[in-house]
LUMLOMAR-708367 format. One record per residue: residue number from 1; residue in three letters; x, y, z of N, C-alpha, C in turn. Coordinates in steps of 0.2 Angstrom, whole numbers, always signed. Layout:
+-----+-----+-------+-------+-------+-------+-------+-------+-------+-------+-------+
:   k :   r :   n.u :   n.v :   n.w :  ca.u :  ca.v :  ca.w :   c.u :   c.v :   c.w :
+-----+-----+-------+-------+-------+-------+-------+-------+-------+-------+-------+
: NUM : ALA :     X :     Y :     Z :     X :     Y :     Z :     X :     Y :     Z :
...
+-----+-----+-------+-------+-------+-------+-------+-------+-------+-------+-------+
# end
This chain:
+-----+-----+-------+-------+-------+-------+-------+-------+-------+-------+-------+
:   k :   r :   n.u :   n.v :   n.w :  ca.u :  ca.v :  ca.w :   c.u :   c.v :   c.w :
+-----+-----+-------+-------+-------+-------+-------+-------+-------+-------+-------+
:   1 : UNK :  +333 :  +806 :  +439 :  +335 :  +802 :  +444 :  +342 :  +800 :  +444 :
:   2 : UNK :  +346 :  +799 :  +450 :  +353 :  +796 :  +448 :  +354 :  +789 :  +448 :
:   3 : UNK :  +359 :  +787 :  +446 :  +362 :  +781 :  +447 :  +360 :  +776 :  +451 :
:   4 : UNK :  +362 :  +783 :  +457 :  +362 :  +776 :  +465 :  +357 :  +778 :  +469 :
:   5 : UNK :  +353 :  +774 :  +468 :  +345 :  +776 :  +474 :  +345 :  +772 :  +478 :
:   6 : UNK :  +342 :  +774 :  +484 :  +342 :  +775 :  +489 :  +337 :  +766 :  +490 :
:   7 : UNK :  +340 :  +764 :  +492 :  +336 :  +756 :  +491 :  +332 :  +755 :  +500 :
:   8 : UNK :  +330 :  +760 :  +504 :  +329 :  +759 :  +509 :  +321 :  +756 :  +511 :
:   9 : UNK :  +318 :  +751 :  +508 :  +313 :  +749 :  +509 :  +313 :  +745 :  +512 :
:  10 : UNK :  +305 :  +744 :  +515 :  +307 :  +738 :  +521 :  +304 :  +731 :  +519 :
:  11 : UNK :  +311 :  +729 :  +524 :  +309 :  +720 :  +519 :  +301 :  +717 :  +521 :
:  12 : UNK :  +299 :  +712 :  +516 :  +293 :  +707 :  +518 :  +292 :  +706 :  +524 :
:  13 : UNK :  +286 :  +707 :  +527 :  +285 :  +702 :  +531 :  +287 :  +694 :  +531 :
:  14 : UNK :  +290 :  +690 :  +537 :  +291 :  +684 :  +536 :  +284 :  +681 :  +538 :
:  15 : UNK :  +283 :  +676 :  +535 :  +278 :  +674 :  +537 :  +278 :  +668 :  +542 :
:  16 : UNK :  +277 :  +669 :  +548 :  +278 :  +665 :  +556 :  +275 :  +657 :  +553 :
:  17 : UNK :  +270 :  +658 :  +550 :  +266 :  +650 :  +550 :  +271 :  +645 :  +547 :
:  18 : UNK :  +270 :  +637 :  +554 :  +275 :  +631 :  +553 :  +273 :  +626 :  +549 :
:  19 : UNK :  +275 :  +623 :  +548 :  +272 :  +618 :  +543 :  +271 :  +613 :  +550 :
:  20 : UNK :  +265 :  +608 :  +549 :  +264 :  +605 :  +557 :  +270 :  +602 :  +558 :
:  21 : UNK :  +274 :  +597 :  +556 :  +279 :  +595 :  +558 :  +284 :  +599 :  +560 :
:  22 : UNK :  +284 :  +603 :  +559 :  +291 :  +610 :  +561 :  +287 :  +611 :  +569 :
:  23 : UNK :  +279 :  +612 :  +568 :  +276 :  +617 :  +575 :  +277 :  +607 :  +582 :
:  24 : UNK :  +278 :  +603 :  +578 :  +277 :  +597 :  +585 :  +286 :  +596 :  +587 :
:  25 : UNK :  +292 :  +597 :  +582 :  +297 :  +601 :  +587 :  +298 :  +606 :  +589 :
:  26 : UNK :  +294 :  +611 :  +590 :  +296 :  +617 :  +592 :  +292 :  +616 :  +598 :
:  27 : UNK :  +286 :  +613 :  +598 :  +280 :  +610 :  +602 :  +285 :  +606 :  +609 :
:  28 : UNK :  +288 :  +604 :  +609 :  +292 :  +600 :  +614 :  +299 :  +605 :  +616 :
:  29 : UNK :  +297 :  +602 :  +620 :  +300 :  +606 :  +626 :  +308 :  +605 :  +628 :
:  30 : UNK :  +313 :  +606 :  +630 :  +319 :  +603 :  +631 :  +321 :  +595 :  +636 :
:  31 : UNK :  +317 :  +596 :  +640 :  +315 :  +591 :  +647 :  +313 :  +585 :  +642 :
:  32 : UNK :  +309 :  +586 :  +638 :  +304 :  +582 :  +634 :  +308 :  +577 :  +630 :
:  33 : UNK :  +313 :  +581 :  +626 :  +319 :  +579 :  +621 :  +322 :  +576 :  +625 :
:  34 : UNK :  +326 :  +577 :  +631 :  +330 :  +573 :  +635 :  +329 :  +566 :  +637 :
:  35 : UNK :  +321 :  +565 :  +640 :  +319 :  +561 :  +642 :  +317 :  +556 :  +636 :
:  36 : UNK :  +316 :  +556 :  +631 :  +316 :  +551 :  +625 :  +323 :  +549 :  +623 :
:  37 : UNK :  +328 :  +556 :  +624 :  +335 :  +550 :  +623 :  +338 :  +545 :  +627 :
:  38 : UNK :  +335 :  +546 :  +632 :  +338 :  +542 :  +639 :  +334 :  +536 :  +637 :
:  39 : UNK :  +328 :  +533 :  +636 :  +324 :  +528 :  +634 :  +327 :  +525 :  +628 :
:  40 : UNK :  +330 :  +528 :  +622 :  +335 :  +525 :  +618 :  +338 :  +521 :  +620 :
:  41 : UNK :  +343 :  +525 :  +624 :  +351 :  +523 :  +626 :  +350 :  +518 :  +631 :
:  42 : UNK :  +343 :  +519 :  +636 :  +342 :  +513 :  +639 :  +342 :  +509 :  +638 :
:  43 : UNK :  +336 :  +508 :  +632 :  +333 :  +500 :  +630 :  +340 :  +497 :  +627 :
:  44 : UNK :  +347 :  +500 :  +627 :  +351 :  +494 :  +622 :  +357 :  +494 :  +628 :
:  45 : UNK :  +360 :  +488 :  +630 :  +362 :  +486 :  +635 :  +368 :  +488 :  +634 :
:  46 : UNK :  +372 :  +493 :  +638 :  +379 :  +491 :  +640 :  +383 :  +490 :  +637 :
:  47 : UNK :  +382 :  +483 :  +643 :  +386 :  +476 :  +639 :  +385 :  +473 :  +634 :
:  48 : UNK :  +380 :  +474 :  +629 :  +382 :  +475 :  +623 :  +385 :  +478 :  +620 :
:  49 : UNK :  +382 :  +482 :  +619 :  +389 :  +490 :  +615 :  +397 :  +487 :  +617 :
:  50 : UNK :  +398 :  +489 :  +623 :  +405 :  +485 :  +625 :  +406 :  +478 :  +620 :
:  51 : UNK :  +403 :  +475 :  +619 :  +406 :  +467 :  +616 :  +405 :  +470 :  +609 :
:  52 : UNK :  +401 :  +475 :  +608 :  +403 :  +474 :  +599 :  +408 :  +478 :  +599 :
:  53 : UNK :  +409 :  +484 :  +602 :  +414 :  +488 :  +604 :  +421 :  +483 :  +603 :
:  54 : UNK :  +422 :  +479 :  +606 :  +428 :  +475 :  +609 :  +427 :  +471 :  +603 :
:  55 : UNK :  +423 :  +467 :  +600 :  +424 :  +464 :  +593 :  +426 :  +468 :  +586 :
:  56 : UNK :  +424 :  +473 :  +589 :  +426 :  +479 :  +580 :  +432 :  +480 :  +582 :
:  57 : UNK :  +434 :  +481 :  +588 :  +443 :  +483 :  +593 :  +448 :  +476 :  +589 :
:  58 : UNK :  +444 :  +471 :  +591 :  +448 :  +464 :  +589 :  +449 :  +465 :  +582 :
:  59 : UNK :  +440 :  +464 :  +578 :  +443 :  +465 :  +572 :  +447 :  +469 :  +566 :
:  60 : UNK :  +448 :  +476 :  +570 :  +452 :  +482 :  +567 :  +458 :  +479 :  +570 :
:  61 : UNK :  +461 :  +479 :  +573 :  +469 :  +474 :  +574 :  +469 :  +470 :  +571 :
:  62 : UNK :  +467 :  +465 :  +573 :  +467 :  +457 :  +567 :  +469 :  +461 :  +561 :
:  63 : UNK :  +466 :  +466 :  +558 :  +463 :  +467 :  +552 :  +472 :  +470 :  +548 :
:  64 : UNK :  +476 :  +474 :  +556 :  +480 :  +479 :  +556 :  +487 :  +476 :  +554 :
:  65 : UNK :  +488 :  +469 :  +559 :  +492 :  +465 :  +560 :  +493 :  +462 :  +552 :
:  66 : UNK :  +487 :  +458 :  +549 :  +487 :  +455 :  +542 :  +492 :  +460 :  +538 :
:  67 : UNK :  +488 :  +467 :  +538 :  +490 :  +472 :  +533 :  +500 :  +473 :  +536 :
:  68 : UNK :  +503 :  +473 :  +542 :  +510 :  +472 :  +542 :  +515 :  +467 :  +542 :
:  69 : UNK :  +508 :  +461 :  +541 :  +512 :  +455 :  +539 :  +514 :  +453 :  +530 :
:  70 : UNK :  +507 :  +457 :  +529 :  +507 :  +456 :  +519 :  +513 :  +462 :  +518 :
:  71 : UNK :  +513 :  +469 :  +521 :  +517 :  +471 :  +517 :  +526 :  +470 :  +518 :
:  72 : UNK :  +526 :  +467 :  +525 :  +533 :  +464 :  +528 :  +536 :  +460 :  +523 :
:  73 : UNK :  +533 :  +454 :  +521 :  +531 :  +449 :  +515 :  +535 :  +452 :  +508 :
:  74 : UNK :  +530 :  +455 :  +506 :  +531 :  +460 :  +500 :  +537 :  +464 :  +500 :
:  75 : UNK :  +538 :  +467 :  +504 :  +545 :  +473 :  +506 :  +551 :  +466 :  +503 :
:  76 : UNK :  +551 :  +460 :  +509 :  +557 :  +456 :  +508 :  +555 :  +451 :  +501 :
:  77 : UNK :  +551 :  +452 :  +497 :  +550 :  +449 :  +491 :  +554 :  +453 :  +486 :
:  78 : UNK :  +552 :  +461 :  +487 :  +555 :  +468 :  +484 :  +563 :  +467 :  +485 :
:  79 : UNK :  +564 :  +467 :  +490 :  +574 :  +467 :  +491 :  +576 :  +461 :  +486 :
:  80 : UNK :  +573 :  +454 :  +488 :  +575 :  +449 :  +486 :  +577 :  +449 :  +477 :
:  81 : UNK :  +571 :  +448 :  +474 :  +572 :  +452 :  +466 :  +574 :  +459 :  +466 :
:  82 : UNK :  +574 :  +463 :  +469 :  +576 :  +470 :  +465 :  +579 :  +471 :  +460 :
:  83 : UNK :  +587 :  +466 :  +459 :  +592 :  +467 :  +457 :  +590 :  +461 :  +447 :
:  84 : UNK :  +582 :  +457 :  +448 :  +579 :  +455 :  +443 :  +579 :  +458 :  +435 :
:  85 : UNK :  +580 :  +463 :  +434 :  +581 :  +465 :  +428 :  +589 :  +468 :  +425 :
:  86 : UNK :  +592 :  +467 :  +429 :  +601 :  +467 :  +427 :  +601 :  +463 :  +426 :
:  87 : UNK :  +600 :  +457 :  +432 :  +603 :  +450 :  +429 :  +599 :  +447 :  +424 :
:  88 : UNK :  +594 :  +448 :  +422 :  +590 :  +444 :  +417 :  +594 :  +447 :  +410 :
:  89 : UNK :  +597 :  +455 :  +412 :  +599 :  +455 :  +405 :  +606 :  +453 :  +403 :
:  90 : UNK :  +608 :  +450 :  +409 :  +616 :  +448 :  +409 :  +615 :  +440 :  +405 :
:  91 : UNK :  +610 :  +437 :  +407 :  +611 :  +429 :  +405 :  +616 :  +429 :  +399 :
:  92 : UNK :  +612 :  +433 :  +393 :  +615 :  +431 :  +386 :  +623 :  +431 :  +386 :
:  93 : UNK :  +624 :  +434 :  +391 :  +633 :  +436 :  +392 :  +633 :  +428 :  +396 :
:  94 : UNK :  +630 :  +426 :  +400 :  +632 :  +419 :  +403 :  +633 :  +414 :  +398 :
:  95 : UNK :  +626 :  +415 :  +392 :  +625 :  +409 :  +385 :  +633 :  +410 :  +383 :
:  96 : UNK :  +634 :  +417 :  +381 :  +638 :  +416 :  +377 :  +646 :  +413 :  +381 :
:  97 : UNK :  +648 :  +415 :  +386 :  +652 :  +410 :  +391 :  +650 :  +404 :  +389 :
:  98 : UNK :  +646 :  +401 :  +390 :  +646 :  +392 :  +390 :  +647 :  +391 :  +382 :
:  99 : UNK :  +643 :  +394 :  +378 :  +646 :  +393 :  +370 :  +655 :  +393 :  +371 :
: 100 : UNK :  +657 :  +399 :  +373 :  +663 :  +400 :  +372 :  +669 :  +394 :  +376 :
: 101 : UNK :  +667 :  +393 :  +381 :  +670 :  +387 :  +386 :  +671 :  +381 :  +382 :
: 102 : UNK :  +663 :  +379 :  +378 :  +663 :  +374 :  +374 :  +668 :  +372 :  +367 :
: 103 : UNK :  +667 :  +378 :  +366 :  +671 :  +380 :  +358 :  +679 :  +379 :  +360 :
: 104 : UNK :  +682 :  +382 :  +365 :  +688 :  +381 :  +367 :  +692 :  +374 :  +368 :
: 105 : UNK :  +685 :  +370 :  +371 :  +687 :  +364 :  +373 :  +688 :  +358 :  +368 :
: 106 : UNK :  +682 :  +360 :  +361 :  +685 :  +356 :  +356 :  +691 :  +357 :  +353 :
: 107 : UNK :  +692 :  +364 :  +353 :  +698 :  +367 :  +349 :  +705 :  +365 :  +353 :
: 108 : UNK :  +704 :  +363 :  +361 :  +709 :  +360 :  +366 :  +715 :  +368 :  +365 :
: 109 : UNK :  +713 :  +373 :  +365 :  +717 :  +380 :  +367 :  +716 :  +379 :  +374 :
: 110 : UNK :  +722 :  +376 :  +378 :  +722 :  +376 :  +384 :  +723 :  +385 :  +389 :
: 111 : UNK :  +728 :  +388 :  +385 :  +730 :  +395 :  +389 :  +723 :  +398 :  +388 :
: 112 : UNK :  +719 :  +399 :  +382 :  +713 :  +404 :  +382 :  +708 :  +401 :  +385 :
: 113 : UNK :  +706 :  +393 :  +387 :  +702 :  +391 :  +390 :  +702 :  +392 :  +396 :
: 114 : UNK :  +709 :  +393 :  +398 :  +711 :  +395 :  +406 :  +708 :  +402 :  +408 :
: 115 : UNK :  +711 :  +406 :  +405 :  +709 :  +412 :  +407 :  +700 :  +416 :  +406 :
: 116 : UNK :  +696 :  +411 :  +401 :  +689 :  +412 :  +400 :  +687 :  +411 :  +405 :
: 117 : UNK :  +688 :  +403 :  +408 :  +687 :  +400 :  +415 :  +686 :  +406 :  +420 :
: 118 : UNK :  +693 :  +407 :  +420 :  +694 :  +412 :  +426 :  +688 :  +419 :  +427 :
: 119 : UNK :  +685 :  +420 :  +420 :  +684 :  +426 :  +419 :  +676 :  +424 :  +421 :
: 120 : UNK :  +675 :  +419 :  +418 :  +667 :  +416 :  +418 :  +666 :  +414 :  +426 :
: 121 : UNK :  +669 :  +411 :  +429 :  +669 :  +408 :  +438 :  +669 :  +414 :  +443 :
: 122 : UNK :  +672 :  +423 :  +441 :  +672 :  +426 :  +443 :  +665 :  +430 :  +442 :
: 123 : UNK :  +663 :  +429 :  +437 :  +656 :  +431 :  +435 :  +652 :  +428 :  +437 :
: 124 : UNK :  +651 :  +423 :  +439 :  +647 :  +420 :  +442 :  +647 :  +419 :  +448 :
: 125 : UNK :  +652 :  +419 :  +453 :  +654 :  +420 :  +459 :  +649 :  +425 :  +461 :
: 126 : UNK :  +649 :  +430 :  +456 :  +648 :  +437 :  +459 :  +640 :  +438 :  +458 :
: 127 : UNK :  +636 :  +434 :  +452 :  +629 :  +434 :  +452 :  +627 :  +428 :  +457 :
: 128 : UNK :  +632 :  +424 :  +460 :  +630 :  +419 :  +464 :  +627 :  +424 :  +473 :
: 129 : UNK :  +632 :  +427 :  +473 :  +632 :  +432 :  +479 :  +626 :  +436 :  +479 :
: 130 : UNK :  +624 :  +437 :  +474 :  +617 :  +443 :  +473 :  +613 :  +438 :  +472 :
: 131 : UNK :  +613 :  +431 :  +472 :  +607 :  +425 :  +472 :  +603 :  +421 :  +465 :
: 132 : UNK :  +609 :  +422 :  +462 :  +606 :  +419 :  +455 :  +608 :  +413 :  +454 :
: 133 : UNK :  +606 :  +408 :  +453 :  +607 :  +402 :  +451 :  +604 :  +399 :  +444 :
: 134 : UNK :  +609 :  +394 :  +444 :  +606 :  +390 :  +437 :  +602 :  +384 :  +439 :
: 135 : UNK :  +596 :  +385 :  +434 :  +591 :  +375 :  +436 :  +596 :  +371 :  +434 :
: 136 : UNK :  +595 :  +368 :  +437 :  +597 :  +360 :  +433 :  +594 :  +354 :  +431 :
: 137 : UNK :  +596 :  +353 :  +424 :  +592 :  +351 :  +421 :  +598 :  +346 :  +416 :
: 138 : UNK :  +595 :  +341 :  +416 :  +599 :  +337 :  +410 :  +597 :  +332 :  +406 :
: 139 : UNK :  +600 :  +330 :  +402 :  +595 :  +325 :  +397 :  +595 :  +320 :  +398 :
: 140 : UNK :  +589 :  +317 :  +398 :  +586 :  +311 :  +400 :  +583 :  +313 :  +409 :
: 141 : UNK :  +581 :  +318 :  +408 :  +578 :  +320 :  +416 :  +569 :  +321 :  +411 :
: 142 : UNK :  +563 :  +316 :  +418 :  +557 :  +320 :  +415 :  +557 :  +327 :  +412 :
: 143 : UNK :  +550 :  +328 :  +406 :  +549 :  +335 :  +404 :  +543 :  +337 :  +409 :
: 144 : UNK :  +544 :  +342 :  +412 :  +539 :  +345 :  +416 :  +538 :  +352 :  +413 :
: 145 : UNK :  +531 :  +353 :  +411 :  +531 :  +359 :  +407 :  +531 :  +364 :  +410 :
: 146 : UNK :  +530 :  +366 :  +418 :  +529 :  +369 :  +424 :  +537 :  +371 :  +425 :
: 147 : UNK :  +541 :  +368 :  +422 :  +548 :  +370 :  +425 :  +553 :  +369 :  +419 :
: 148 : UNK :  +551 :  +369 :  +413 :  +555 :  +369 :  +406 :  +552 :  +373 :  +401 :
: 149 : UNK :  +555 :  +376 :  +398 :  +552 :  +377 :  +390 :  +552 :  +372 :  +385 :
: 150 : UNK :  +548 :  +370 :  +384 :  +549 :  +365 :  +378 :  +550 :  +369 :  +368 :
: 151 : UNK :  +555 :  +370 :  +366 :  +554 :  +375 :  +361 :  +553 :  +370 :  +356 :
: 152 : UNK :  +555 :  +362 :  +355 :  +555 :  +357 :  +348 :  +554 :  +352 :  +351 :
: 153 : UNK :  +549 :  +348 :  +348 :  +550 :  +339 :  +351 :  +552 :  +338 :  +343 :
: 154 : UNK :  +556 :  +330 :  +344 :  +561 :  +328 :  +339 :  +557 :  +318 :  +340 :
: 155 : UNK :  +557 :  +316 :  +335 :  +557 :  +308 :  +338 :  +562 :  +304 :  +341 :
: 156 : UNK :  +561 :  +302 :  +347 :  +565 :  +299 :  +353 :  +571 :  +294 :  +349 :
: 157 : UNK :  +577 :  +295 :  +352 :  +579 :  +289 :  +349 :  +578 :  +284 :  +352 :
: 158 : UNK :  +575 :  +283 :  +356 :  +576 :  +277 :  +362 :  +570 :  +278 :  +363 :
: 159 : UNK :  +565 :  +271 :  +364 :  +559 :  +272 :  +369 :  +560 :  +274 :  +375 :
: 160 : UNK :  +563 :  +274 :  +377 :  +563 :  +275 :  +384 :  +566 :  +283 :  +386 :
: 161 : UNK :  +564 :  +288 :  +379 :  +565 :  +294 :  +381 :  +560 :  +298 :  +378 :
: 162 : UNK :  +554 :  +295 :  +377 :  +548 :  +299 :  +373 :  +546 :  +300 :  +383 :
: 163 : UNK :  +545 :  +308 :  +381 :  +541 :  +311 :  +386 :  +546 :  +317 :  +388 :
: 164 : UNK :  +554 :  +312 :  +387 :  +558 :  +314 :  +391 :  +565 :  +322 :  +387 :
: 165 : UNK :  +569 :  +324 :  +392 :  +574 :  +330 :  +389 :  +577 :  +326 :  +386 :
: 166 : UNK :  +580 :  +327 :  +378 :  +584 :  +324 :  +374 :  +591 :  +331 :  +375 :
: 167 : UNK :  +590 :  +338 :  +374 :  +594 :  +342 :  +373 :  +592 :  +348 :  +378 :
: 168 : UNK :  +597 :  +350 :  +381 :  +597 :  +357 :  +385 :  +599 :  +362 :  +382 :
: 169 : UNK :  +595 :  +367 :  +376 :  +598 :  +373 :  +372 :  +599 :  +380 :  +375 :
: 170 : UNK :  +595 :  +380 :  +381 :  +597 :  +388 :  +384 :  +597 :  +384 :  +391 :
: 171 : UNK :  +602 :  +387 :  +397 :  +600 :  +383 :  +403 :  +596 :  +389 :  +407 :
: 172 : UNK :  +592 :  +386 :  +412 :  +587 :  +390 :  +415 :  +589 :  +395 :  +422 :
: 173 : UNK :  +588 :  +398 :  +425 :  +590 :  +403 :  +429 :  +586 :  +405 :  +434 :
: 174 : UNK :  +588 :  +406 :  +442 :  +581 :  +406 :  +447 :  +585 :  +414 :  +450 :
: 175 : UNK :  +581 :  +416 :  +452 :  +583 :  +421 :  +457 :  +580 :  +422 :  +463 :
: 176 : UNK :  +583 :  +417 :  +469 :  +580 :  +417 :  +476 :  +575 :  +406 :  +476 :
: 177 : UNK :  +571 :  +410 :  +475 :  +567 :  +405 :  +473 :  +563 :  +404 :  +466 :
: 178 : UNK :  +561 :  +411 :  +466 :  +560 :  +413 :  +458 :  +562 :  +413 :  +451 :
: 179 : UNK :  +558 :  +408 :  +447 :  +564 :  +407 :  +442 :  +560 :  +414 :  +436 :
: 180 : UNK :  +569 :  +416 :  +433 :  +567 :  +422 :  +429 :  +570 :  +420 :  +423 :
: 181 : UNK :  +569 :  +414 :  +421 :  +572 :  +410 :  +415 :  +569 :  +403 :  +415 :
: 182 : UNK :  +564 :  +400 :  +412 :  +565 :  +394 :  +412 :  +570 :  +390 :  +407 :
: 183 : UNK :  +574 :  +385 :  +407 :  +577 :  +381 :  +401 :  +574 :  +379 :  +397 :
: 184 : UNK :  +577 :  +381 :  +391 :  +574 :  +379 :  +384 :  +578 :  +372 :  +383 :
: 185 : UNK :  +572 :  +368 :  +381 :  +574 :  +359 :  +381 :  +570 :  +358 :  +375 :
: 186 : UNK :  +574 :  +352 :  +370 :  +570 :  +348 :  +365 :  +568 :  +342 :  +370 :
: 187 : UNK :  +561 :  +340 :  +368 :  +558 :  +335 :  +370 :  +558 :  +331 :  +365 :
: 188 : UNK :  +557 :  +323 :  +369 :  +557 :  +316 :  +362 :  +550 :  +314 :  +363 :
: 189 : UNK :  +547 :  +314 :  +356 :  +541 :  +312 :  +355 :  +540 :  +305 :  +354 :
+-----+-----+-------+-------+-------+-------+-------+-------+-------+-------+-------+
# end
């Protein structure tokens, strides 16, 4: 015998018999089927359909508007910080300006104190314009913990400064409305 025989046999019979549920849709007729769908759609009104219809319409807009209000919101919160991680890492170059202005002044080197000035007021001009600002904060203002670092409390030299800022050690920094630095303050115990 060879390889390739000749496969021409004839297939199974199928067996015609329906399971009864199969034979009571074949049992109905097309007229039959039509006329139950109509009694559906009947019995549910209109004007209903229409009012949910027009409420799911309402609610998918409402729903649409929220979503280009939030991310309009987001978009100008995005512009406004973008520029958040340069500036944050410029501060210490700001620290070290205020150390240096300070140091100058005790020393009374007027010509280098001049020219720092110049250098520091240009630098900030220029982070001013991008929206950075410094908190302000001074001593003998309440401590609010919500808007100061507290990094030491020391005993008050004065009652009347327990609770309160005794020292300003880092100053604090916002950008827009956002602070990206709070100030670092000794509090009087």
């Amino acid at each position: 015998m060879s390889e390739y025989t000749d496969h021409t046999e004839e297939p199974e019979e199928i067996n015609e018999e329906l399971l009864p549920e199969e034979q009571e849709v074949f049992d109905e007729t097309p007229e039959e089927a039509q006329d139950e769908e109509e009694t559906t759609t009947s019995e549910s009104n209109p004007a209903d359909e229409l009012a949910k219809e027009r409420d799911r319409y309402v609610r998918l807009f409402a729903e649409f508007e929220n979503y280009k209000k939030r991310t309009t919101k987001e978009r100008i919160e995005l512009f406004k910080t973008a520029g958040q991680d340069i500036l944050s890492a410029m501060l210490p170059i700001l620290d070290d300006f205020d150390r240096a202005l300070a140091e100058l002044t005790k020393l009374g080197d007027h010509t280098a104190l001049t020219g720092v000035e110049l250098i520091y007021n240009k630098l900030m001009n220029m982070l001013k314009a991008k929206g950075l600002e410094p908190v302000e904060v001074n001593a003998g203002d309440p401590f609010d913990s919500e808007h100061h670092d507290a990094i030491t409390q020391i005993p008050a030299p004065t009652p009347d400064l327990k609770g309160k800022i005794i020292d300003v050690v880092e100053k604090g920094y916002k950008l827009g409305d956002k602070v990206i630095r709070f100030p670092k303050v000794v509090v009087g115990q």
